[in-house]
TITORZA-360077 format. One record per residue: residue in three letters; z, y, x of N, C-alpha, C in turn; chain. Coordinates in steps of 0.001 Angstrom, whole numbers, m for minus. Last residue first. Example, Ala and Ser with C-alpha at 12.3 -4.5 7.8 and 13.67 -1.06 7.14 Angstrom:
BEGIN
+-----+---------+---------+---------+---------+---------+---------+---------+---------+---------+-------+
! res !    n_zz !    n_yy !    n_xx !   ca_zz !   ca_yy !   ca_xx !    c_zz !    c_yy !    c_xx ! chain !
+-----+---------+---------+---------+---------+---------+---------+---------+---------+---------+-------+
! SER !    7080 !   m2250 !   12850 !    7140 !   m1060 !   13670 !    7870 !      30 !   12900 !     A !
! ALA !    7800 !   m5690 !   13190 !    7800 !   m4500 !   12300 !    7800 !   m3300 !   13200 !     A !
+-----+---------+---------+---------+---------+---------+---------+---------+---------+---------+-------+
This chain:
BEGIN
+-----+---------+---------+---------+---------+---------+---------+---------+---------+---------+-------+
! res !    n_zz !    n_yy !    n_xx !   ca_zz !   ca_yy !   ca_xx !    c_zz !    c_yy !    c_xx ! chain !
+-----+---------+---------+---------+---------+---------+---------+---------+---------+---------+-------+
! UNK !  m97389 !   45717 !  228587 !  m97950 !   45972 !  229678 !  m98501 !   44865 !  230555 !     A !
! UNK !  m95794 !   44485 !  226572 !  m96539 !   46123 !  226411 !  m97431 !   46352 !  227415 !     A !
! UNK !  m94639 !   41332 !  225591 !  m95237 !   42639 !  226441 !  m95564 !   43425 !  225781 !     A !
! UNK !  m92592 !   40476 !  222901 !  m93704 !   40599 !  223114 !  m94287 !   41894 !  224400 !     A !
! UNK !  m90139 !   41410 !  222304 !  m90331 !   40367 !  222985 !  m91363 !   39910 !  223555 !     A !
! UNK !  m90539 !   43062 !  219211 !  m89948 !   42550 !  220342 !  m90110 !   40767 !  220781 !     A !
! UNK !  m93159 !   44119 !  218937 !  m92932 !   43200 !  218002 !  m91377 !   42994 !  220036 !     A !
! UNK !  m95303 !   47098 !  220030 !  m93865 !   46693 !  218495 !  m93523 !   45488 !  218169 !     A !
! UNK !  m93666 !   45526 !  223106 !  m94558 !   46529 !  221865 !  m93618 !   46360 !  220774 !     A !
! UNK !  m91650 !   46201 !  226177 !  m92506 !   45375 !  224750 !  m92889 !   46331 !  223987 !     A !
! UNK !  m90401 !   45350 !  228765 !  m91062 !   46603 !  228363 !  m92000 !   45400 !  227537 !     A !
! UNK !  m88970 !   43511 !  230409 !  m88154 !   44640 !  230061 !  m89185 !   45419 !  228603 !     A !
! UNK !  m91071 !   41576 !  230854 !  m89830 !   40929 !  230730 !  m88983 !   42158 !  229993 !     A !
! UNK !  m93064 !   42893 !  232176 !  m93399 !   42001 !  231205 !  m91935 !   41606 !  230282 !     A !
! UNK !  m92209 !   43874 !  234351 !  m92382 !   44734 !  233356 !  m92652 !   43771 !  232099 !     A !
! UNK !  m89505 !   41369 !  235474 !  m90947 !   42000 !  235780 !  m91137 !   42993 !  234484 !     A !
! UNK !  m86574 !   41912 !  237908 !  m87202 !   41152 !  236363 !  m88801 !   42323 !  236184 !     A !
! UNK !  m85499 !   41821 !  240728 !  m85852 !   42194 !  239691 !  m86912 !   41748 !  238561 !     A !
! UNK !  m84562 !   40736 !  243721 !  m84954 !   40220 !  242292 !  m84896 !   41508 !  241505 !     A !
! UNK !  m85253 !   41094 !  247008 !  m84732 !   41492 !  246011 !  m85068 !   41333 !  244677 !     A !
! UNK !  m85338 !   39677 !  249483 !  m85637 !   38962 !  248023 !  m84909 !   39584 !  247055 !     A !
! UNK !  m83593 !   41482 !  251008 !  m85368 !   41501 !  251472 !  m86444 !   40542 !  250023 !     A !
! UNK !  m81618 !   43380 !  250458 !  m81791 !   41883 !  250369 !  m83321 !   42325 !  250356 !     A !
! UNK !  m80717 !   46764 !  251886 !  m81505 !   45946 !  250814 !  m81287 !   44394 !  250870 !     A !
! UNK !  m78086 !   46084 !  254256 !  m79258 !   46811 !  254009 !  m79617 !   45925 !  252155 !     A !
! UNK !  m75291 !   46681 !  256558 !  m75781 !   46279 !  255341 !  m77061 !   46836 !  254772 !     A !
! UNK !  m74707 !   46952 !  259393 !  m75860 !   46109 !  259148 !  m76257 !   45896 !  257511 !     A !
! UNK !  m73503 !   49490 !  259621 !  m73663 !   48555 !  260173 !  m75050 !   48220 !  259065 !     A !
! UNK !  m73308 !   52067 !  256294 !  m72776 !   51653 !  257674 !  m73171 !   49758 !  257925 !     A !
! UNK !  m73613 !   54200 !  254202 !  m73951 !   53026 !  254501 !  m73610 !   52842 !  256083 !     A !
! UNK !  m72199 !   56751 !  252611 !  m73368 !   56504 !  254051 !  m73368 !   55212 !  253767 !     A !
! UNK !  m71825 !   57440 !  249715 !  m71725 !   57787 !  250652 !  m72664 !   57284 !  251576 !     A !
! UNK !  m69344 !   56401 !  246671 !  m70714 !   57296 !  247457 !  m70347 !   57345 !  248315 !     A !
! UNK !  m68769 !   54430 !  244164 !  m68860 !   54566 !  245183 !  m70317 !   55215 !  245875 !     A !
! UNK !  m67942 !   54347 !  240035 !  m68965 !   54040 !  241328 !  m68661 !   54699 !  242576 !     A !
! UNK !  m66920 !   53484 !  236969 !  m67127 !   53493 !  238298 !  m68123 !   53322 !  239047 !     A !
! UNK !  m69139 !   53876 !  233836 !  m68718 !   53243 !  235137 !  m67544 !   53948 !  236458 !     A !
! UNK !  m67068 !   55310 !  231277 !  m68339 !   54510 !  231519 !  m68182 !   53534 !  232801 !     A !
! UNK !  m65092 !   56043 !  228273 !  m65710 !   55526 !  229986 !  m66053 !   54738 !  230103 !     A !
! UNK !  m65831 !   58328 !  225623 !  m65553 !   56519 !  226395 !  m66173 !   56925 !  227973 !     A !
! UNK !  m63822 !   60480 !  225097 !  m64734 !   60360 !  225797 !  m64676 !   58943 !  226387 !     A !
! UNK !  m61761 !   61178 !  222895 !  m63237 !   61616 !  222620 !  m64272 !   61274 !  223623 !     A !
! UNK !  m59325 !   60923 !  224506 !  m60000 !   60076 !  223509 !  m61417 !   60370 !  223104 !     A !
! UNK !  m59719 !   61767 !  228137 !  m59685 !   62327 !  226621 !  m60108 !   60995 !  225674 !     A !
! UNK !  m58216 !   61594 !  231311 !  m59418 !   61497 !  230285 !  m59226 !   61319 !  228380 !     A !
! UNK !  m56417 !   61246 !  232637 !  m56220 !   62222 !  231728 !  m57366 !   62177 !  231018 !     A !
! UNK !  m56599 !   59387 !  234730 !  m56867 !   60253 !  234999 !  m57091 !   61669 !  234021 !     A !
! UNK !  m54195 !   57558 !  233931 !  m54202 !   58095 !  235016 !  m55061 !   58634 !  235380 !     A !
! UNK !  m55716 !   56735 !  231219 !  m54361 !   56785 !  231708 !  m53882 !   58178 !  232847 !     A !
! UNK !  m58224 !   56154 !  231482 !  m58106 !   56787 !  231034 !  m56805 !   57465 !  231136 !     A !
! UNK !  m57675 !   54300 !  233665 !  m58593 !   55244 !  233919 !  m58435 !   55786 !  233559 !     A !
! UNK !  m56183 !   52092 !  232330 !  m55589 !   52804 !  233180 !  m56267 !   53876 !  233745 !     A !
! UNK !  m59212 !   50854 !  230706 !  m57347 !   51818 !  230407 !  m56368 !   52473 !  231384 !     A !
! UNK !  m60258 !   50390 !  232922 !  m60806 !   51449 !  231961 !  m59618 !   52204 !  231603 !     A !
! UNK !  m60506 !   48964 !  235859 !  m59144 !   48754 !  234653 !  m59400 !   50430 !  234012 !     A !
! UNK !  m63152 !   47667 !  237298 !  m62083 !   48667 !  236843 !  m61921 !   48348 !  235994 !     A !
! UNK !  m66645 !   46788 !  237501 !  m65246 !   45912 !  237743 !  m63670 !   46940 !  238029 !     A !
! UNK !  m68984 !   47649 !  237257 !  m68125 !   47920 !  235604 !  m67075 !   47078 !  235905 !     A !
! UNK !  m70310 !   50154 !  239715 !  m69417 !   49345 !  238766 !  m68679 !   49450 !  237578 !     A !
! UNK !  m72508 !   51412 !  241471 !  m71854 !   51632 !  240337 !  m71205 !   50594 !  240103 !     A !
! UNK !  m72874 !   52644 !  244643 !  m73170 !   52002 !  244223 !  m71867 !   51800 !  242857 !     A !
! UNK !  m75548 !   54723 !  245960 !  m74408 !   54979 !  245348 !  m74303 !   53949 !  244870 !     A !
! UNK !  m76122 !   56606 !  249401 !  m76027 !   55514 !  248254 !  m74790 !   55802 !  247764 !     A !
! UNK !  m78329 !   58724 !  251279 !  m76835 !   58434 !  251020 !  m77240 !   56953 !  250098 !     A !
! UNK !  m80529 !   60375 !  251764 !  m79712 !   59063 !  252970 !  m78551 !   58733 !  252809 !     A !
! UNK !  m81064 !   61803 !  250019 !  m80337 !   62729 !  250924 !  m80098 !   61812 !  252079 !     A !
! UNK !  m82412 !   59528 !  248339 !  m83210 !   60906 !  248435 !  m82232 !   61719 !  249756 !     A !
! UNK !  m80102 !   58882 !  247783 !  m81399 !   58131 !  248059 !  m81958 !   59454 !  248918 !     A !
! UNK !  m78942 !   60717 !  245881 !  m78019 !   60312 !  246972 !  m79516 !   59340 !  247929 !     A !
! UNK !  m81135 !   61377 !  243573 !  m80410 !   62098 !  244862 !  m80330 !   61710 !  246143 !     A !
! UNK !  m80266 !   58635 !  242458 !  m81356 !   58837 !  242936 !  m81503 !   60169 !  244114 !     A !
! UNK !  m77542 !   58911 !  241870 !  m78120 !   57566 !  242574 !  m79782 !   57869 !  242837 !     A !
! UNK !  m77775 !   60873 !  240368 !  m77092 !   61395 !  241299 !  m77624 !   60294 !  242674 !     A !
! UNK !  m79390 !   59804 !  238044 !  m79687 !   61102 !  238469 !  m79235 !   60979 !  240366 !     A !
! UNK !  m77564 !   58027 !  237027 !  m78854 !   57440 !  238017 !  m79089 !   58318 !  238433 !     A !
! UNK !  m75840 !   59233 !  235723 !  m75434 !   58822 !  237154 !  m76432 !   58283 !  237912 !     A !
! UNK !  m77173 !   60074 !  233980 !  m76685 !   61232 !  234798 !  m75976 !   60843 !  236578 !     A !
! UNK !  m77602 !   58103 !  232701 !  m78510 !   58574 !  232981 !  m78319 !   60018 !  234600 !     A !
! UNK !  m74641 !   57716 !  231773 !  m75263 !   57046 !  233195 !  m76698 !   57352 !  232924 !     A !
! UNK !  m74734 !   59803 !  229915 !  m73495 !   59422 !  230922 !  m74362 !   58990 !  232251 !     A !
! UNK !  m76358 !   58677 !  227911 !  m76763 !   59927 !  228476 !  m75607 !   60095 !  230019 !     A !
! UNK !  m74899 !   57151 !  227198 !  m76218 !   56291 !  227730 !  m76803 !   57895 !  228366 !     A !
! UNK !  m72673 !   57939 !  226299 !  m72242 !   57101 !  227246 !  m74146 !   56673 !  228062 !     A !
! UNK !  m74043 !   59450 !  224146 !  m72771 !   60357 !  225082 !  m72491 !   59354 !  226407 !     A !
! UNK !  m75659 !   58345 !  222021 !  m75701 !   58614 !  223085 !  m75085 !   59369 !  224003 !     A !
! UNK !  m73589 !   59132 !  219881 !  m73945 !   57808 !  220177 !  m74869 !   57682 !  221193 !     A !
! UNK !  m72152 !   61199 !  218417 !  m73008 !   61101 !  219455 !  m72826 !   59940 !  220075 !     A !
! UNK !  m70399 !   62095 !  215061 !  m70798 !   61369 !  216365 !  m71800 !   61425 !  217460 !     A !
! UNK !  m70095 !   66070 !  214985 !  m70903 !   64035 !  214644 !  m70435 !   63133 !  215816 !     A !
! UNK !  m69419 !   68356 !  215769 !  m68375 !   67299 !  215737 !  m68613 !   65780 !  214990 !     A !
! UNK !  m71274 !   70405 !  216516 !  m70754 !   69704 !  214766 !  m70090 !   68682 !  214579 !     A !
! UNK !  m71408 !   70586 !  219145 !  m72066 !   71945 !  218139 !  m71228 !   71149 !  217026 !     A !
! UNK !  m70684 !   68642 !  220618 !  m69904 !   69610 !  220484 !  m70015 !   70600 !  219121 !     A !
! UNK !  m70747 !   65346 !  219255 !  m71632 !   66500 !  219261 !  m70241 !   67524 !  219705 !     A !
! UNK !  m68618 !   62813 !  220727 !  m68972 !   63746 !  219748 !  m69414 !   64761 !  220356 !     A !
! UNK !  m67758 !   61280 !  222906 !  m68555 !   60859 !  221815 !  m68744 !   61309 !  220596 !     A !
! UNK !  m69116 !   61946 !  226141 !  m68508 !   62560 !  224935 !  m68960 !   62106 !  224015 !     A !
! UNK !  m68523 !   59822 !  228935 !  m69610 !   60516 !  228190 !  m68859 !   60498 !  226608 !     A !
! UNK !  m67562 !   59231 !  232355 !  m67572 !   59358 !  231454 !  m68375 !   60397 !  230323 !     A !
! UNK !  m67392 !   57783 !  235240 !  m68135 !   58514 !  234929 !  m67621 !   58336 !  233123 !     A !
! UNK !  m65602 !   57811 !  238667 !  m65373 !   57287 !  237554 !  m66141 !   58660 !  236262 !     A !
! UNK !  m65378 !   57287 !  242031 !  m65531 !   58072 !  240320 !  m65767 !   57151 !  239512 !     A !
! UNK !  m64867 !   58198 !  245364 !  m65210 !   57271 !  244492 !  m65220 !   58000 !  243132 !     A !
! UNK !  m66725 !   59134 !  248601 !  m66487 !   59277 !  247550 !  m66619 !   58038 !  246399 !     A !
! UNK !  m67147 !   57327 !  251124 !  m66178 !   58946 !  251564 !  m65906 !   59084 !  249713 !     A !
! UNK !  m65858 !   53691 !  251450 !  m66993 !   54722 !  250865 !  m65938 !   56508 !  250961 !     A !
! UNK !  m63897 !   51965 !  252166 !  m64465 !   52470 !  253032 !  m65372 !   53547 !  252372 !     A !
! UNK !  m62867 !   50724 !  249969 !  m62539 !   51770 !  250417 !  m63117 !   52242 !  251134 !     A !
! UNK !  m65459 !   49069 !  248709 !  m65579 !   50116 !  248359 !  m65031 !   51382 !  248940 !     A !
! UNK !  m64583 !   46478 !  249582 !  m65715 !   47369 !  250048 !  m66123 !   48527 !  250084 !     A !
! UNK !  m62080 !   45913 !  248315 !  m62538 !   45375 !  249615 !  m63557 !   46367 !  250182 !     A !
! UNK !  m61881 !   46748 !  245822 !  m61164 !   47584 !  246749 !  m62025 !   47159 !  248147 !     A !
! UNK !  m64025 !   44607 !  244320 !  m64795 !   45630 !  244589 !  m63757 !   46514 !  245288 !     A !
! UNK !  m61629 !   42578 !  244455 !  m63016 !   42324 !  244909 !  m63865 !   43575 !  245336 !     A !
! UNK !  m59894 !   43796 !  242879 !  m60077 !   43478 !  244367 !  m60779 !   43442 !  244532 !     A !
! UNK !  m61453 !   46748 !  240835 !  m60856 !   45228 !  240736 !  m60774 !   44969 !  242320 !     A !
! UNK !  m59866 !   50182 !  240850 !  m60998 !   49103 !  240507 !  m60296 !   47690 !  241009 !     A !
! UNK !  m57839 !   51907 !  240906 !  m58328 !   51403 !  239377 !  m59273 !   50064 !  239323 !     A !
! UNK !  m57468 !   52221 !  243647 !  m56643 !   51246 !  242884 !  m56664 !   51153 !  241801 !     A !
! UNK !  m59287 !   54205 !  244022 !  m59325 !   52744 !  244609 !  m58599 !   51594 !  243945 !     A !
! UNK !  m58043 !   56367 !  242621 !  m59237 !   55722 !  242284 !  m59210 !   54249 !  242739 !     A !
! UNK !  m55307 !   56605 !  244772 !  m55493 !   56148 !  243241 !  m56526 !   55701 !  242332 !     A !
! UNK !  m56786 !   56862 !  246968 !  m56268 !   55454 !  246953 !  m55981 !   55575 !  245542 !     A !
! UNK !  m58344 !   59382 !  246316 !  m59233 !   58450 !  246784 !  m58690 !   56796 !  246336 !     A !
! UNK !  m55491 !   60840 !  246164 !  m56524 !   60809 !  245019 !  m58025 !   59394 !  245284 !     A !
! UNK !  m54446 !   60465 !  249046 !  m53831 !   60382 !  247874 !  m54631 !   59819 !  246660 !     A !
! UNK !  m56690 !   61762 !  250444 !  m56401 !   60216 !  250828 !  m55488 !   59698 !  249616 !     A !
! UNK !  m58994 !   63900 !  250702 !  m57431 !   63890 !  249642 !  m57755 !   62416 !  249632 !     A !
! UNK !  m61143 !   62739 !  251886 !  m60212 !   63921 !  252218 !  m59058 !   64364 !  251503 !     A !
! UNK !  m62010 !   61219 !  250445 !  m61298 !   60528 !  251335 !  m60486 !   61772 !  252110 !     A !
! UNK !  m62349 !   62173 !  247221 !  m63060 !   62270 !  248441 !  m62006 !   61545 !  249335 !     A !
! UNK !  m62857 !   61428 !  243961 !  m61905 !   61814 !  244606 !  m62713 !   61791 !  246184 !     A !
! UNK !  m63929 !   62661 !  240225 !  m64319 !   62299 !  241631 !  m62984 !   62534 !  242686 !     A !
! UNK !  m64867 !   62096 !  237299 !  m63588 !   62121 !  238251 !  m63724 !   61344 !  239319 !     A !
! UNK !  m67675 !   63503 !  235029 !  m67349 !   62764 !  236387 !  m66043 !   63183 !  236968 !     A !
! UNK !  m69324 !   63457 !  231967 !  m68179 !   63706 !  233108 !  m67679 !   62966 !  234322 !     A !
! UNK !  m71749 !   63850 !  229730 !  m70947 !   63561 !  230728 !  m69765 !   64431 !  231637 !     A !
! UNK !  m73236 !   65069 !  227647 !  m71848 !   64486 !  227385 !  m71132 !   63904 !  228870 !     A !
! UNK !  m75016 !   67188 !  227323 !  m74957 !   67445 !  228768 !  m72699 !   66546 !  228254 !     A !
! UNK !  m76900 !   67810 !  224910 !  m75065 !   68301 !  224740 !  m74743 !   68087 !  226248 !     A !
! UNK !  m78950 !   67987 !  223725 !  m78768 !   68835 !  225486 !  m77007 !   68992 !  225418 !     A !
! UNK !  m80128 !   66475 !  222260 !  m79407 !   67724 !  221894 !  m78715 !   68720 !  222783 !     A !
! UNK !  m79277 !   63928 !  224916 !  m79538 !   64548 !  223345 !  m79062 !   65901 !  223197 !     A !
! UNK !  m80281 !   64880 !  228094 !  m79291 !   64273 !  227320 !  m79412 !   65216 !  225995 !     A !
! UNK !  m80998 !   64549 !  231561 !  m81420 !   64673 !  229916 !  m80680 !   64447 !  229412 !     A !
! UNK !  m79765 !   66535 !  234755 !  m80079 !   65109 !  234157 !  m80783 !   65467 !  232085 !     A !
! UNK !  m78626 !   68238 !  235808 !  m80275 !   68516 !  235191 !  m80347 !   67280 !  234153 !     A !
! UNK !  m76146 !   66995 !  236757 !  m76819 !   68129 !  235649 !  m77842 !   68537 !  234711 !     A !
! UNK !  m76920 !   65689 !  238631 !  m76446 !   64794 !  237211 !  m76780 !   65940 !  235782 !     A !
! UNK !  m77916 !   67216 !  240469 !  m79225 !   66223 !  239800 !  m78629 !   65497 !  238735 !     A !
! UNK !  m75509 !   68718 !  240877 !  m76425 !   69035 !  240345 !  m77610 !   68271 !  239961 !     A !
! UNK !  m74854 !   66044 !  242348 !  m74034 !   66464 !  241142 !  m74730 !   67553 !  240322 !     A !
! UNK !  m75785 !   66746 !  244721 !  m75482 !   65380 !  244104 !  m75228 !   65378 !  242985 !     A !
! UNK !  m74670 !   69466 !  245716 !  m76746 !   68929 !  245261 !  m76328 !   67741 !  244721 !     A !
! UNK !  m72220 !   68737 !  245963 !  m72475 !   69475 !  244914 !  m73988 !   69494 !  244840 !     A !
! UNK !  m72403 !   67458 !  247971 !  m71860 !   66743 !  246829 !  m71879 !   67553 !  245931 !     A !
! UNK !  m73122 !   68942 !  249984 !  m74171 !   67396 !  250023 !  m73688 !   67168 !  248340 !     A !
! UNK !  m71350 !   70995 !  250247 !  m72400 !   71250 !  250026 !  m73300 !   70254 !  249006 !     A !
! UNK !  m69056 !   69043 !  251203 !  m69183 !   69590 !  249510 !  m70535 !   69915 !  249128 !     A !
! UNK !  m70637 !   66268 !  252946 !  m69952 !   67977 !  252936 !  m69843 !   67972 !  251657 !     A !
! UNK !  m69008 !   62963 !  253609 !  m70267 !   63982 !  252969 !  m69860 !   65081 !  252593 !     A !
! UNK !  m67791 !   61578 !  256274 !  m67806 !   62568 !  255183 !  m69077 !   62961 !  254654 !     A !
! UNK !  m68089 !   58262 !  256892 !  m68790 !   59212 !  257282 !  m68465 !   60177 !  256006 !     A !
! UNK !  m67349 !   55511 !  256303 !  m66127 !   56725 !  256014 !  m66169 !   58124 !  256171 !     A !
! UNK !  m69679 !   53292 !  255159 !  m69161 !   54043 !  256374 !  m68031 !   55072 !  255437 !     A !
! UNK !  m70155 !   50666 !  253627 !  m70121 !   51979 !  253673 !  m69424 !   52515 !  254589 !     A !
! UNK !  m71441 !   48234 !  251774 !  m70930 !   48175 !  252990 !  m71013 !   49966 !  253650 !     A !
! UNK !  m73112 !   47647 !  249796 !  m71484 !   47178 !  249799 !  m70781 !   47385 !  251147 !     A !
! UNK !  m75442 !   48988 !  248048 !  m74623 !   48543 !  249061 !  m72940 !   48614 !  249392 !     A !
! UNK !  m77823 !   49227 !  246480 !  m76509 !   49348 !  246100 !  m75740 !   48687 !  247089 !     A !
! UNK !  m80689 !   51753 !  246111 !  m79815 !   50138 !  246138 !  m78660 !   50338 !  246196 !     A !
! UNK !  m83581 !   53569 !  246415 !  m82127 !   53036 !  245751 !  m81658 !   51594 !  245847 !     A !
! UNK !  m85848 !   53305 !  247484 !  m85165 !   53120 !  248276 !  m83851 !   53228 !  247701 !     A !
! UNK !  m87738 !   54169 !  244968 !  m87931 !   52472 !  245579 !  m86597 !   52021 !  246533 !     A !
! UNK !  m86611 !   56581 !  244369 !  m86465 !   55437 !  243470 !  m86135 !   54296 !  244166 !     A !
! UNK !  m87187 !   58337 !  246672 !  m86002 !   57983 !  246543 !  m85854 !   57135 !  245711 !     A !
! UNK !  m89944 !   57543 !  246961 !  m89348 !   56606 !  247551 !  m87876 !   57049 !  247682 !     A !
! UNK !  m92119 !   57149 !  243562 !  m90898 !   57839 !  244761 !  m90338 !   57078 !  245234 !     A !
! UNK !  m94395 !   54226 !  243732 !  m93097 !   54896 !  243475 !  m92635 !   56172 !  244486 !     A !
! UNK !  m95749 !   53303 !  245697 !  m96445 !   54164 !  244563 !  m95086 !   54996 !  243863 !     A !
! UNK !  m94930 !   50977 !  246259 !  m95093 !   52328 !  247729 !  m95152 !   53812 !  246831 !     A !
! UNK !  m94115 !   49440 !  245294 !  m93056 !   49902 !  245034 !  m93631 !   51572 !  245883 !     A !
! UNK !  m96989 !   48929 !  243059 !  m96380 !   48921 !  244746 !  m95402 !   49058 !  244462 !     A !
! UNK !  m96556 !   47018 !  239973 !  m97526 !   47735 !  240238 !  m96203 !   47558 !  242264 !     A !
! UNK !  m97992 !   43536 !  239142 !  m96819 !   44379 !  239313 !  m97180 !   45532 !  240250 !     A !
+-----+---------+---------+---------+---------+---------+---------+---------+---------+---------+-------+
């Protein structure tokens, strides 16, 4: 298994923490954040994502996000300065096909930002524990665009860090040849 050292260490140093400070992040910080969703890839460069973001600075908009997701994840999450909710177009703009990558191009865009946010001393951490329908509901989101995750940004606070046994599944396990199931590496 190859270092993690070898890696960028905004990659290696992504994680997902549950424990977040209320520390603001400037617009500045959140618009470089959001420009790495930009750049991000996506078929035919249709660029299907979308992000509904609220900041703790509109306390209004923050507690309505907050209150899409499940208890479990309100517990931790209020504390984060930014929450969202990511969505991806399921039609070509240019010709009105389907686009069946609109949601995988979506969270490509959100690893983008999760890698960033690494990269700036921030985190981001994503969820699929939200009430979708009421997402779509209450935040006007369009039939043409399935939603994707929720997720929480910002600082990290106290003592929450990495798990030092952090599991991940080996290249052997993810990455095959042509016969699935079979390594590649």
């Amino acid at each position: 298994m190859p270092a993690t050292s070898s890696l960028c260490p905004a990659i290696a140093n992504r994680w997902s923490p549950r424990a977040f400070s209320d520390r603001p992040v400037s617009n500045a910080d959140l618009r470089h954040l959001f420009e790495a969703a930009r750049l991000a890839a996506s078929c035919f460069n249709e660029q299907p994502w979308r992000f509904v973001i609220a900041t703790k600075e509109k306390a209004a908009d923050h507690d309505k996000l907050l209150g899409l997701l499940v208890p479990p994840n309100q517990q931790w999450a209020k504390q984060a300065w930014l929450l969202g909710v990511t969505a991806g177009k399921k039609t070509f703009t240019h010709n009105g096909a389907p686009d069946r990558f609109g949601l995988h191009d979506a969270g490509a865009a959100l690893a983008s930002v999760a890698i960033q946010a690494s990269y700036m001393g921030l985190q981001v951490h994503g969820m699929g524990g939200f009430d979708a329908a009421r997402a779509r509901t209450e935040l006007g989101i369009p039939e043409d665009f399935e939603i994707g995750a929720a997720f929480a940004l910002g600082y990290v606070e106290g003592p929450d860090e990495p798990p030092a046994d952090r599991k991940r599944k080996s290249l052997e396990e993810i990455v095959f040849g042509m016969e699935w199931g079979r390594p590649a590496l």
